[in-house]
Backbone as ProteinMPNN parsed JSONL, in Angstrom:
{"seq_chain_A": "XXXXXXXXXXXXXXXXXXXXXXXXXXXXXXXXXXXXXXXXXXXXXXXXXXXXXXXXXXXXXX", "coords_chain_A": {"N_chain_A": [[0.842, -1.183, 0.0], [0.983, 2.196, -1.063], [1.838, 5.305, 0.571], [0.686, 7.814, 2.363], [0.754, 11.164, 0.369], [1.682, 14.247, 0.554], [0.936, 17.019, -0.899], [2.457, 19.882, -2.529], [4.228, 23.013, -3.015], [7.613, 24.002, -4.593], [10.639, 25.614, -5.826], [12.298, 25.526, -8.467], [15.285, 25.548, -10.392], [15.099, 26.747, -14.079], [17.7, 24.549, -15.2], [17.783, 22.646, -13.301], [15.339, 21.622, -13.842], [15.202, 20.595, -16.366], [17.258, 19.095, -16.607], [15.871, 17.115, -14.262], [14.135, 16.237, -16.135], [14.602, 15.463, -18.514], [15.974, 12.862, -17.441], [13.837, 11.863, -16.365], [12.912, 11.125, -19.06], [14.585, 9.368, -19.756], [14.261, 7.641, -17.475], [11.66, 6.762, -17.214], [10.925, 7.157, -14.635], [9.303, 9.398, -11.99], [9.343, 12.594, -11.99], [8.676, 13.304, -9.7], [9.421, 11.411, -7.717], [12.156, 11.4, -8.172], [12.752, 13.859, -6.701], [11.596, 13.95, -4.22], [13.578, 11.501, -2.886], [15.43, 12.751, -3.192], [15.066, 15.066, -1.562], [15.018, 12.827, 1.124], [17.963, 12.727, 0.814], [18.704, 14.797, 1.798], [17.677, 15.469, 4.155], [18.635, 13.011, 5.881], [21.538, 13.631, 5.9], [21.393, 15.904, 7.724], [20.66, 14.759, 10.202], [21.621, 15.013, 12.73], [21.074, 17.363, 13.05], [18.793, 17.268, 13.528], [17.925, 16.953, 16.683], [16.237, 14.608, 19.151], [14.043, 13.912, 16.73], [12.005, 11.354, 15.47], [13.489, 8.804, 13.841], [13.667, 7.785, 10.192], [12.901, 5.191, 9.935], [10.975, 4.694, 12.462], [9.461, 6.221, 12.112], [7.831, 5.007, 9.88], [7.166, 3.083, 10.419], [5.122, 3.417, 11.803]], "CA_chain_A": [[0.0, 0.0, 0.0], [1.202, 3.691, -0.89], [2.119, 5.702, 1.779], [0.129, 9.015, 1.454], [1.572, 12.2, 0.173], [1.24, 16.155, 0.737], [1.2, 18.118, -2.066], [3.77, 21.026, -1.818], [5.299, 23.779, -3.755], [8.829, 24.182, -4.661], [11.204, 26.094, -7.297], [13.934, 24.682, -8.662], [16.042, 26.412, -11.298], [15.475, 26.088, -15.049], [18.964, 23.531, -15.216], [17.631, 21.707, -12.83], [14.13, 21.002, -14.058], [16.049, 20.442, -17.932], [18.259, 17.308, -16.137], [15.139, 16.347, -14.389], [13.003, 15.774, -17.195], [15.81, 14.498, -19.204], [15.797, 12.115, -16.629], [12.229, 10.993, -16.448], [12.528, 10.629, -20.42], [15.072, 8.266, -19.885], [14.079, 6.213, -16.811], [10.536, 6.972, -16.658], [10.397, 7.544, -12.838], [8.358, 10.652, -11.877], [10.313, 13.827, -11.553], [8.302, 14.123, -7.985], [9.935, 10.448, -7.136], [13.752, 11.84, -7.65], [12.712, 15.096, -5.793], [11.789, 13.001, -2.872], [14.852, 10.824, -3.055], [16.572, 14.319, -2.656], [14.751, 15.424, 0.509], [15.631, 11.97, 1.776], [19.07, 12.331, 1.013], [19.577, 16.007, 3.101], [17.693, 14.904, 5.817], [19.702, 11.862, 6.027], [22.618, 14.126, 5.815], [21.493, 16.372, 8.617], [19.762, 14.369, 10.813], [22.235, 15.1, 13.413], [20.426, 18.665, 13.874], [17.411, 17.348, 14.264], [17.589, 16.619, 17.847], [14.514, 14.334, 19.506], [13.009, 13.3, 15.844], [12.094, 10.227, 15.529], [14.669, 7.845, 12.627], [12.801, 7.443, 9.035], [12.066, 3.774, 10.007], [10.736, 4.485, 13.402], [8.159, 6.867, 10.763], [7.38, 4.396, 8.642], [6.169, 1.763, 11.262], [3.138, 4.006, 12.671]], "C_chain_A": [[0.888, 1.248, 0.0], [1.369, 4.293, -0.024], [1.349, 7.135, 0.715], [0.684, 10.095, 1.027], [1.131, 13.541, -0.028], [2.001, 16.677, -0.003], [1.864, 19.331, -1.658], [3.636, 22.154, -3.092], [6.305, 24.336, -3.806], [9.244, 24.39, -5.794], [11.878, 25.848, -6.94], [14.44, 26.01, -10.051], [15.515, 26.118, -12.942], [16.116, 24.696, -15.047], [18.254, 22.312, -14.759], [16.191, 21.036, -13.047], [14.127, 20.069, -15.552], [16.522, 18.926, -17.282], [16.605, 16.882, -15.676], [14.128, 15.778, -14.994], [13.466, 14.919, -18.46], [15.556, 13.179, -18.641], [15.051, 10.756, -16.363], [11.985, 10.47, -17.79], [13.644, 9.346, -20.351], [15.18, 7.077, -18.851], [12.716, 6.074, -16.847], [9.817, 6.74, -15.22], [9.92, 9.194, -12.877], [8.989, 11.428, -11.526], [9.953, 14.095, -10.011], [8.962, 12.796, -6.916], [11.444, 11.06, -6.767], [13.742, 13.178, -6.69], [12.701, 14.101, -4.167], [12.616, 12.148, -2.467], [15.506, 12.008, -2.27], [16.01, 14.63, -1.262], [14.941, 13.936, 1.442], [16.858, 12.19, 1.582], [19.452, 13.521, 2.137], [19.168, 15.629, 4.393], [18.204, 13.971, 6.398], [21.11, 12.467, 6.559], [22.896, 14.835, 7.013], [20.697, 16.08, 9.608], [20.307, 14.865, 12.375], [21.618, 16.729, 13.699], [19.522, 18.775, 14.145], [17.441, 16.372, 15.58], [15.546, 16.02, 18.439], [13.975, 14.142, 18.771], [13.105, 11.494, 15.585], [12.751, 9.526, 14.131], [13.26, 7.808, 11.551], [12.324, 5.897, 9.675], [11.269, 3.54, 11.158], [9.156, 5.083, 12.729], [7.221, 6.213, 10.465], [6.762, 3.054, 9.178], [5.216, 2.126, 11.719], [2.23, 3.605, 11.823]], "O_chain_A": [[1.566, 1.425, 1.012], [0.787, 3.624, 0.83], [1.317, 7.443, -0.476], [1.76, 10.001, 1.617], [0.213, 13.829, -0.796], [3.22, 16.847, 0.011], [1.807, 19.742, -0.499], [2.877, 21.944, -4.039], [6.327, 25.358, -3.119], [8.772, 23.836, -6.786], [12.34, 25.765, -5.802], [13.889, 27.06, -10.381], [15.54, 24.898, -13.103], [15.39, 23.71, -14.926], [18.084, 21.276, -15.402], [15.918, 19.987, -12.463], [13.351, 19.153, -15.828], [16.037, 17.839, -17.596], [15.954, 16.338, -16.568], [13.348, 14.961, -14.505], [12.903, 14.049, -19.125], [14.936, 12.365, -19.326], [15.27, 9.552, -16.231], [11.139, 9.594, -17.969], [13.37, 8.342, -21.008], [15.777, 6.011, -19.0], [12.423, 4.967, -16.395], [8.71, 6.344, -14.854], [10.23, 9.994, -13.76], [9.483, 11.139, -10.436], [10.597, 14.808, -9.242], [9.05, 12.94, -5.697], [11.901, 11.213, -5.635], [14.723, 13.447, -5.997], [13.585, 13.766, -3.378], [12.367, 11.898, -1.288], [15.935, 12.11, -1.121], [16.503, 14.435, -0.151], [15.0, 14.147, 2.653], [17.346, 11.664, 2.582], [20.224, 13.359, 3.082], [19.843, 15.477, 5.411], [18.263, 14.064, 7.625], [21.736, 11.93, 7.472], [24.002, 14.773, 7.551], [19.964, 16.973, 10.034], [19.432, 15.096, 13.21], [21.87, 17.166, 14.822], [19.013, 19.714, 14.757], [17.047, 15.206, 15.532], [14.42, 16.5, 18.309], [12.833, 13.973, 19.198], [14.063, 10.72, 15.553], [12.184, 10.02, 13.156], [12.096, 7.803, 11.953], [11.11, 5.729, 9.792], [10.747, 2.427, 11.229], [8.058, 4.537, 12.835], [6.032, 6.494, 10.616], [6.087, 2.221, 8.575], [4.344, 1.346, 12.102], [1.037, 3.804, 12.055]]}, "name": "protein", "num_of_chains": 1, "seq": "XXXXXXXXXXXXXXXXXXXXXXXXXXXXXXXXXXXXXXXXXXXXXXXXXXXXXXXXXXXXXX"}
């Protein structure tokens, strides 16, 4: 089952909307899949400043 998802809005650059559509023409994954990839990878990166949150897998078991 899907996990649900909240619609957003975010700008990206030209460049970077050019690669990701490139992208999607050549894997056909959803430009809003590699975006989310990306906000998993910083928060991954800086998890260490989020004091007291609970781990992605602790998340993903509620």
């Amino acid at each position: 089952m899907a996990r649900k998802k909240i619609s957003t809005t975010i700008y990206i650059t030209p460049e970077q909307n050019e690669l990701l559509k490139a992208l999607n023409q050549k894997t056909k994954v959803p430009v809003a899949e590699y975006i989310r990839q990306g906000i998993d990878l910083v928060l991954e990166k800086y998890k260490a400043q989020l004091p007291g949150q609970a781990s992605f897998d602790e998340l993903s078991s509620r």
